[in-house]
N, C-alpha and C positions, 0 to 999 in steps of 0.2 A: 504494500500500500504506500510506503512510504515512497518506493520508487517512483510509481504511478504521481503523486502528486509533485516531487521534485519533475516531472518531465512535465508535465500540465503549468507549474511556474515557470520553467526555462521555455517551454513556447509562448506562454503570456508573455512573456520580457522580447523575444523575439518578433511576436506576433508587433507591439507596442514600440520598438525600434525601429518600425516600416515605415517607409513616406507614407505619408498623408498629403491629398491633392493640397494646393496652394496654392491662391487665391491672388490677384493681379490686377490693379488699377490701371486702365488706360492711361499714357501720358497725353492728353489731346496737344501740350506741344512740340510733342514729337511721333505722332501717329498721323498719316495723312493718304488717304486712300486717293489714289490717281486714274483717270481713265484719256483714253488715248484712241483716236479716229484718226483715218482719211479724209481730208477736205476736200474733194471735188478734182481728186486725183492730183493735187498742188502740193501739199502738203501732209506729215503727219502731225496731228494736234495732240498737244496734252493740256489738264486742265486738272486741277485738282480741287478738295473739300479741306477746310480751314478749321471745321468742327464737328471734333469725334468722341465721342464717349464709350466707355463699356468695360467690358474684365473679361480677365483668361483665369481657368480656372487648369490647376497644372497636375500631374500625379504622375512624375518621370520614370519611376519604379515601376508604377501598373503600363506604365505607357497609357494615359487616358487623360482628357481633357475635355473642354467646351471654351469655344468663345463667343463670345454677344458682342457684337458692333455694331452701332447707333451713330449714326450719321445724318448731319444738319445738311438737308439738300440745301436751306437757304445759302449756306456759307461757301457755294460756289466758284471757285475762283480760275476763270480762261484769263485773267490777266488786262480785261475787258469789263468795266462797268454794265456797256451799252451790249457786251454779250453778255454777262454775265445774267441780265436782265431777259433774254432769250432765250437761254437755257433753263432760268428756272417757267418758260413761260408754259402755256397747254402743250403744247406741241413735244414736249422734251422733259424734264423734271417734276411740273405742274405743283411747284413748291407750294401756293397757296393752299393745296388740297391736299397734296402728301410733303407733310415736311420732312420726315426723316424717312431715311430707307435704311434697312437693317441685313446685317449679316450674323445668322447663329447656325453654328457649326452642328451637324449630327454626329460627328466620328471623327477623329484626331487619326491620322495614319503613319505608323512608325516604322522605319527600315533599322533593325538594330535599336542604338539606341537614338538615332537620327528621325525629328520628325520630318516628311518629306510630304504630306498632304493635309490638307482638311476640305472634308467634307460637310456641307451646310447649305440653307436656303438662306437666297437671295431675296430681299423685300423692297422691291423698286415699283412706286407710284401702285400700290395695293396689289401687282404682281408678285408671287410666290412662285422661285423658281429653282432647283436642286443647281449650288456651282462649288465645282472643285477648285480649292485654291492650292497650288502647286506651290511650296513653300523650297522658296531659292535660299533663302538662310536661315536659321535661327540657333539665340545663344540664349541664356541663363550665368549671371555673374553679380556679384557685388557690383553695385555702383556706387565707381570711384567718389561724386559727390554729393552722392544722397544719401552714402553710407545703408543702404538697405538693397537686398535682392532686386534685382529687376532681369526681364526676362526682353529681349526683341527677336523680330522675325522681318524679311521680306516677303513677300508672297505675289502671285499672279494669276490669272485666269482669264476666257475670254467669255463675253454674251453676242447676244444677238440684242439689239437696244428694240427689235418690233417685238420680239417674247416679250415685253415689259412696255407696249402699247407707249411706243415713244421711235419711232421709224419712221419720221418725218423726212424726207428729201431723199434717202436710200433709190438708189445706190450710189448717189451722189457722193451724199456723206456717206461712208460707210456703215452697212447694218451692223458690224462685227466693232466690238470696243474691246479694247483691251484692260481691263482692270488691271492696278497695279497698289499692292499696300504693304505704305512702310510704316511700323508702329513697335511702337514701346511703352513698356507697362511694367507698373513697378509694386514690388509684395507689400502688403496689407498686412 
């Protein structure tokens, strides 16, 4: 018997030395989700969002997470007031009626101990649509001056902007946007 419970305390102690998921504040000044067209075969445009909010929820040992990102369509930025003012209009973003569009992950996907995808729905202008975001980097370290964990990642993926009832001038513009996010977030 007494062995029996010496081995039942050495697995509680073990069991209770395991990570526990870990929890992630967006840094919205330094998280900025980018998207990026063709203009009328002239050019390729980028343009980004100025305001983001959300959390990563982390468990590097199980390999498992989620993340929520909440984004301020108003906070638009082509670098253009008078576009800026286009984009968010019916036709394209329709800011007045959907102001934020969201991204929350369903599955974290790990190669080793490298994560290399996530999986999640897209919430663009009240469309709900499954996008893999193909994750080019991410690290977890001390930050040097906030002296507390923080975790960043890049990521990318691509849509179709008429799946999300915003396909205005296609093929002109390009129906194909390239999403692009670069974000850091720091432990709670």
């Amino acid at each position: 018997m007494k062995k029996l419970l010496a081995f039942i305390a050495a697995a509680g102690i073990s069991l209770s030395a395991a990570a526990a998921p870990e929890v992630y504040v967006i840094d919205g000044s330094h998280t900025f989700p980018r998207f990026g067209y063709t203009h009328m075969g002239f050019s390729h445009q980028e343009s980004r969002f100025n305001n983001t909010t959300g959390k990563i929820t982390l468990d590097r040992a199980a390999k498992t997470g989620s993340v929520e990102v909440l984004i301020d369509t108003k906070s638009v930025d082509t670098g253009s007031t008078l576009f800026n003012g286009h984009i968010q209009g019916e036709d394209f973003l329709d800011t007045t009626k959907y102001p934020v569009a969201t991204y929350k992950s369903t599955k974290f996907n790990f190669t080793g101990d490298k994560l290399t995808s996530v999986d999640g729905d897209l919430t663009l202008k009240g469309v709900t649509k499954p996008v893999t975001l193909t994750v080019t980097s991410f690290t977890c370290a001390p930050h040097p001056m906030l002296k507390k964990d923080a975790c960043g990642a890049n990521a990318t993926a691509q849509i179709k902007r008429s799946e999300f009832n915003a396909g205005k001038y296609a093929p002109a513009v390009s129906d194909e946007v390239q999403l692009t996010f670069a974000i850091e977030a720091i432990k709670q």
